[in-house]
MOPAC internal coordinates of N, CA, C and O (Angstrom, degrees):
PM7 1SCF
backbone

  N    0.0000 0     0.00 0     0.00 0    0    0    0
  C    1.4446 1     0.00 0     0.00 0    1    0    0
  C    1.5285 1   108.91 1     0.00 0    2    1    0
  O    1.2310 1   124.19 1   -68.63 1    3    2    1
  N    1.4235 1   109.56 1   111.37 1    3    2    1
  C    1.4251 1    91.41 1   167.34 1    5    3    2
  C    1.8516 1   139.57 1  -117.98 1    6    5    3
  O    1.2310 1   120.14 1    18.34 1    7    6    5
  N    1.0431 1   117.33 1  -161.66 1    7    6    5
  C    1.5779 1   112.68 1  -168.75 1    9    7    6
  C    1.6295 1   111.16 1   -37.25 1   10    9    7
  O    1.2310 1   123.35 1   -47.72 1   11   10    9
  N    1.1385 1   111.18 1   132.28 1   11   10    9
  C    1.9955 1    90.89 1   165.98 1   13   11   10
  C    1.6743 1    83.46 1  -127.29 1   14   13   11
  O    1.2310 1   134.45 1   -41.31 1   15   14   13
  N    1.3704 1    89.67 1   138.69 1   15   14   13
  C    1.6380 1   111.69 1  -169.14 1   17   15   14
  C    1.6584 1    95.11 1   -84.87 1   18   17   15
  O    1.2310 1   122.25 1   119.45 1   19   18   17
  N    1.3455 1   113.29 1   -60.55 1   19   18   17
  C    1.5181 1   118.75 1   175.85 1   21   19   18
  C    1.2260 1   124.81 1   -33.05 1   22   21   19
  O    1.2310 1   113.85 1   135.46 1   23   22   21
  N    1.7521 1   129.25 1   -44.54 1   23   22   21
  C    1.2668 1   146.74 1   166.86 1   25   23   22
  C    1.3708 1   116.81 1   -64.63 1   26   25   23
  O    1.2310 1   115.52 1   168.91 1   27   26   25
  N    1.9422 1   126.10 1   -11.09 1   27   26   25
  C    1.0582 1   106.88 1  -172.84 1   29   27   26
  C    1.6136 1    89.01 1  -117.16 1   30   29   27
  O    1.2310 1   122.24 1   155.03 1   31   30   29
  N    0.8771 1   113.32 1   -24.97 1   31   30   29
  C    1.6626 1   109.50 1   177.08 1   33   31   30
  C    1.4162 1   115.18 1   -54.79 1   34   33   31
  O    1.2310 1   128.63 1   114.19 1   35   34   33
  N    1.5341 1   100.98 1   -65.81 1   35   34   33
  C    1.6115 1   106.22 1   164.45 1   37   35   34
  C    1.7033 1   111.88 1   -18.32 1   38   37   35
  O    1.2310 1   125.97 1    82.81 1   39   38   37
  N    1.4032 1   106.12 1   -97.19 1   39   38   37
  C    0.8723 1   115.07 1   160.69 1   41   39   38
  C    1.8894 1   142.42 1     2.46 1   42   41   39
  O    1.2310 1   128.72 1   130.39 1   43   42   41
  N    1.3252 1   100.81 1   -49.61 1   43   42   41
  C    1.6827 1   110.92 1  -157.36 1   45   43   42
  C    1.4016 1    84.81 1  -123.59 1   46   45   43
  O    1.2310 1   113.00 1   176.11 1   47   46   45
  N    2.0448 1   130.84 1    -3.89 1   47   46   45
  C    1.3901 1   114.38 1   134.34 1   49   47   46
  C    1.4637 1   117.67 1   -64.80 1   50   49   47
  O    1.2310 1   111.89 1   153.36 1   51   50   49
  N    1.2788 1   132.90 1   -26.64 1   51   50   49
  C    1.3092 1   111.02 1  -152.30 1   53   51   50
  C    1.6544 1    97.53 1  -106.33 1   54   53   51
  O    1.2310 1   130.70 1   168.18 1   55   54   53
  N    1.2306 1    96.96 1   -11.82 1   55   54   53
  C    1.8016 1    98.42 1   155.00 1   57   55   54
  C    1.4129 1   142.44 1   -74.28 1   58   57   55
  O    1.2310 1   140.35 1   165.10 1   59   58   57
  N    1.2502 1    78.13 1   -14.90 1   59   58   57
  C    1.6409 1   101.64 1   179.81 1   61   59   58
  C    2.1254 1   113.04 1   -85.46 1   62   61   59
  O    1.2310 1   138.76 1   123.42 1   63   62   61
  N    1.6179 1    81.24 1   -56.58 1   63   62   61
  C    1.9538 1    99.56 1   157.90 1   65   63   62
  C    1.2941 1   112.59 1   -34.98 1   66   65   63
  O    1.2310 1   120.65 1   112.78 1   67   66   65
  N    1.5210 1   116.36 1   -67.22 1   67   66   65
  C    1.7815 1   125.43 1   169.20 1   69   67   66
  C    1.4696 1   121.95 1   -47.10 1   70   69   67
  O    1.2310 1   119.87 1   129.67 1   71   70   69
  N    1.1728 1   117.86 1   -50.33 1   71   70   69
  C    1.3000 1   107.53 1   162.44 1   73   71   70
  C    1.4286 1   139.95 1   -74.03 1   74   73   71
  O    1.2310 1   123.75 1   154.47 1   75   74   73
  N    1.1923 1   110.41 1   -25.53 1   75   74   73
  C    1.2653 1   109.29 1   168.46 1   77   75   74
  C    1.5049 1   121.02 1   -60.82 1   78   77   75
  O    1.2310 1   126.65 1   128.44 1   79   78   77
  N    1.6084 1   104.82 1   -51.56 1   79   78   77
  C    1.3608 1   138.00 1   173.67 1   81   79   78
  C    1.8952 1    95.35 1   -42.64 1   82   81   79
  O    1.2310 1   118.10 1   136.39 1   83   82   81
  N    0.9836 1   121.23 1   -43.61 1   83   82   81
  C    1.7010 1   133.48 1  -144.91 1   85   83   82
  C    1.5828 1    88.85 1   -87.99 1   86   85   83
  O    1.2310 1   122.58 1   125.62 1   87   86   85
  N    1.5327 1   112.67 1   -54.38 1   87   86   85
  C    1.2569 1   124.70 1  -162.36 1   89   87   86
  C    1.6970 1    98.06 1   -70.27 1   90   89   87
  O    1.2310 1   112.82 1   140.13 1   91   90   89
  N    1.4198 1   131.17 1   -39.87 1   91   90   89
  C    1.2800 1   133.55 1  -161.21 1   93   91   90
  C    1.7556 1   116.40 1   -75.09 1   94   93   91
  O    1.2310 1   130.43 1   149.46 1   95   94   93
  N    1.4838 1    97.48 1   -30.54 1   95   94   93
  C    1.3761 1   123.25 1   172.85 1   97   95   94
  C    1.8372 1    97.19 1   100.68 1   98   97   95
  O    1.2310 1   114.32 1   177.68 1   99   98   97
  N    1.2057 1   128.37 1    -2.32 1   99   98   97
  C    1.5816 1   108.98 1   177.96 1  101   99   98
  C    1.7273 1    86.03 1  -160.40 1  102  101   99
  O    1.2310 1   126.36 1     9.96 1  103  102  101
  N    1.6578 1   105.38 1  -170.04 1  103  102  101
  C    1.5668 1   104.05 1   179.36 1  105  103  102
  C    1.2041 1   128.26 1   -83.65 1  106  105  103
  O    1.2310 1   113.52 1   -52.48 1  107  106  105
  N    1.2979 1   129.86 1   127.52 1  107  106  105
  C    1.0364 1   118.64 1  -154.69 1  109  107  106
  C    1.6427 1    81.45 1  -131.85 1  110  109  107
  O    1.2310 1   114.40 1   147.78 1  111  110  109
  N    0.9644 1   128.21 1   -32.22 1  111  110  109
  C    1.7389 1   132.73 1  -169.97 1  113  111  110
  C    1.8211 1    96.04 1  -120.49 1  114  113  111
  O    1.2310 1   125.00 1   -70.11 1  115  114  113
  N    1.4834 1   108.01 1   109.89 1  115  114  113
  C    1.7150 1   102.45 1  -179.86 1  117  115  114
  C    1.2640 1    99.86 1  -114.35 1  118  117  115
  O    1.2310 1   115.10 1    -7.05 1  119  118  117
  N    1.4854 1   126.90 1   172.95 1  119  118  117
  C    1.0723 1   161.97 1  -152.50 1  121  119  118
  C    1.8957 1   102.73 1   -52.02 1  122  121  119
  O    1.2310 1   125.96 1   127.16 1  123  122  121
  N    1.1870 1   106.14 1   -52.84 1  123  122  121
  C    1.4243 1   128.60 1   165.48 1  125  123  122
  C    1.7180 1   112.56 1   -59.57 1  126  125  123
  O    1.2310 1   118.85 1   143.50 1  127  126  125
  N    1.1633 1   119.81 1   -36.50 1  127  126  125
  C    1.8522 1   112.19 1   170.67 1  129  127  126
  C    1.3277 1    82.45 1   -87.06 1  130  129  127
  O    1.2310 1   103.88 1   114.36 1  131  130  129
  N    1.1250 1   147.29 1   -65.64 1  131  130  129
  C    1.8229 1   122.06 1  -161.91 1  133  131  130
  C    1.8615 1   117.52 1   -51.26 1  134  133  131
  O    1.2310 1   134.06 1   158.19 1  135  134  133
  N    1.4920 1    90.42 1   -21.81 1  135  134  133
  C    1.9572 1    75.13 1  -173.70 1  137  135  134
  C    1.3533 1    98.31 1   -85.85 1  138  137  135
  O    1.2310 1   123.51 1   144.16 1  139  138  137
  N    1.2481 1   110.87 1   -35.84 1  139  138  137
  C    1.8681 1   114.11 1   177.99 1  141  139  138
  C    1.3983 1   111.77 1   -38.16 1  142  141  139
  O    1.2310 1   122.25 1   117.96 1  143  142  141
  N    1.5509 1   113.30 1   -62.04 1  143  142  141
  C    1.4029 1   127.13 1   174.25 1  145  143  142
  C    1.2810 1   127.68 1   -59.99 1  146  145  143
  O    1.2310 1   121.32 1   159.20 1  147  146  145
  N    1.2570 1   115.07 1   -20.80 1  147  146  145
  C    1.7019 1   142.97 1   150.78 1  149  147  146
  C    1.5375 1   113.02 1   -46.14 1  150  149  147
  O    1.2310 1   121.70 1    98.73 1  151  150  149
  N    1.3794 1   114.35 1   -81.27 1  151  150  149
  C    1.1885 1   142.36 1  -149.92 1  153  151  150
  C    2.2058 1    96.45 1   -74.58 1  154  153  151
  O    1.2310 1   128.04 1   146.35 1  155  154  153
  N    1.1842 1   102.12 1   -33.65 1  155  154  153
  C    1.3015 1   126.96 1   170.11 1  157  155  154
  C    1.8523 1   112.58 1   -51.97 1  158  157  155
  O    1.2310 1   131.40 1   123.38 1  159  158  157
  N    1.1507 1    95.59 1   -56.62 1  159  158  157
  C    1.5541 1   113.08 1  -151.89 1  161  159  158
  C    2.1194 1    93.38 1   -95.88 1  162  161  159
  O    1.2310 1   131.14 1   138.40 1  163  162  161
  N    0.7551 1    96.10 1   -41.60 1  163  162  161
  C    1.4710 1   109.46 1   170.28 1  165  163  162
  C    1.7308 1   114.15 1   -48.03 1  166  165  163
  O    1.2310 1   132.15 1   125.96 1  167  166  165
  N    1.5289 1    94.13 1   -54.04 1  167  166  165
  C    1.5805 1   109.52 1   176.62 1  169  167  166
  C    1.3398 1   102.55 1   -62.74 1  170  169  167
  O    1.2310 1   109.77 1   112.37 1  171  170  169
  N    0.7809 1   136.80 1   -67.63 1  171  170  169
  C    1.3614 1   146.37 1  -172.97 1  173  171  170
  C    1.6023 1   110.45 1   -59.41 1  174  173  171
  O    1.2310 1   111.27 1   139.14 1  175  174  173
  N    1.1149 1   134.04 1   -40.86 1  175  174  173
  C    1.3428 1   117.58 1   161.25 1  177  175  174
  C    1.5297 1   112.66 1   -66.01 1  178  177  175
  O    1.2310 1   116.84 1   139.33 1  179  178  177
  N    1.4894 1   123.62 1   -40.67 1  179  178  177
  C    1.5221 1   108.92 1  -176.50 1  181  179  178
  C    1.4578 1   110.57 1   -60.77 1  182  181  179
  O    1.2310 1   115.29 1   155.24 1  183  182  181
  N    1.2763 1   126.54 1   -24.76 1  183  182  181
  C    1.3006 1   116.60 1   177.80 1  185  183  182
  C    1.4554 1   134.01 1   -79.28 1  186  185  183
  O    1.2310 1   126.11 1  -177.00 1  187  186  185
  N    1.8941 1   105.86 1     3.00 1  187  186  185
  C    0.9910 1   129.21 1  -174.20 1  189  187  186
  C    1.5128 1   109.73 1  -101.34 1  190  189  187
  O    1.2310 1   132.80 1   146.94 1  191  190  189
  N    1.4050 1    92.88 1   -33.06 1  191  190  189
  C    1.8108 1   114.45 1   169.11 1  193  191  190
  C    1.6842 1   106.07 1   -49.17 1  194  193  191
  O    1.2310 1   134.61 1   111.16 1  195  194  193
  N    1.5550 1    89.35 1   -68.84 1  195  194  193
  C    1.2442 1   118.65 1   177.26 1  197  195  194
  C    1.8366 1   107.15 1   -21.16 1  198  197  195
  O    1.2310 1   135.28 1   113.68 1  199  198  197
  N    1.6210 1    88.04 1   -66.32 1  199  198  197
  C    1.9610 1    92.25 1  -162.80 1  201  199  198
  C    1.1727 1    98.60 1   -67.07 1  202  201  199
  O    1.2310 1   119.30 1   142.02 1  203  202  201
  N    1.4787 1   118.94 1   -37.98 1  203  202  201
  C    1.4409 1   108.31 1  -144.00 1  205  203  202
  C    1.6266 1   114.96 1  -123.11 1  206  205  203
  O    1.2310 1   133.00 1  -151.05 1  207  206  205
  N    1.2087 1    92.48 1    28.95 1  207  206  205
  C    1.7538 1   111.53 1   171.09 1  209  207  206
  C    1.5042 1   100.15 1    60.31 1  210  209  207
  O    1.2310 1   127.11 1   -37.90 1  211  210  209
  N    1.3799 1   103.93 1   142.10 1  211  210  209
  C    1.6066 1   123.20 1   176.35 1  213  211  210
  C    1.1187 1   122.88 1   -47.23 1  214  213  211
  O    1.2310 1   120.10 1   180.00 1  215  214  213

């Protein structure tokens, strides 16, 4: 089984959302800035995939 980049990004956005969120005391980062920042970071690794082989 190996690394899936997609599953950890996801992921270590919406950990990131929680803490901030946690640290601020209410929402300050919602559901909608995590997929943005998702959908963002995602792109940008496939294109790295892309250049630089899987």
């Amino acid at each position: 089984m190996g690394f899936d980049l997609n599953n950890a990004i996801n992921d270590n956005v919406d950990k990131a959302k929680d803490t901030v969120n946690d640290k601020a005391g209410k929402e300050v980062v919602n559901d909608d800035h995590a997929q943005q920042a998702k959908d963002t970071i995602n792109d940008a690794a496939g294109k790295l995939s892309e250049r630089f082989g899987k």
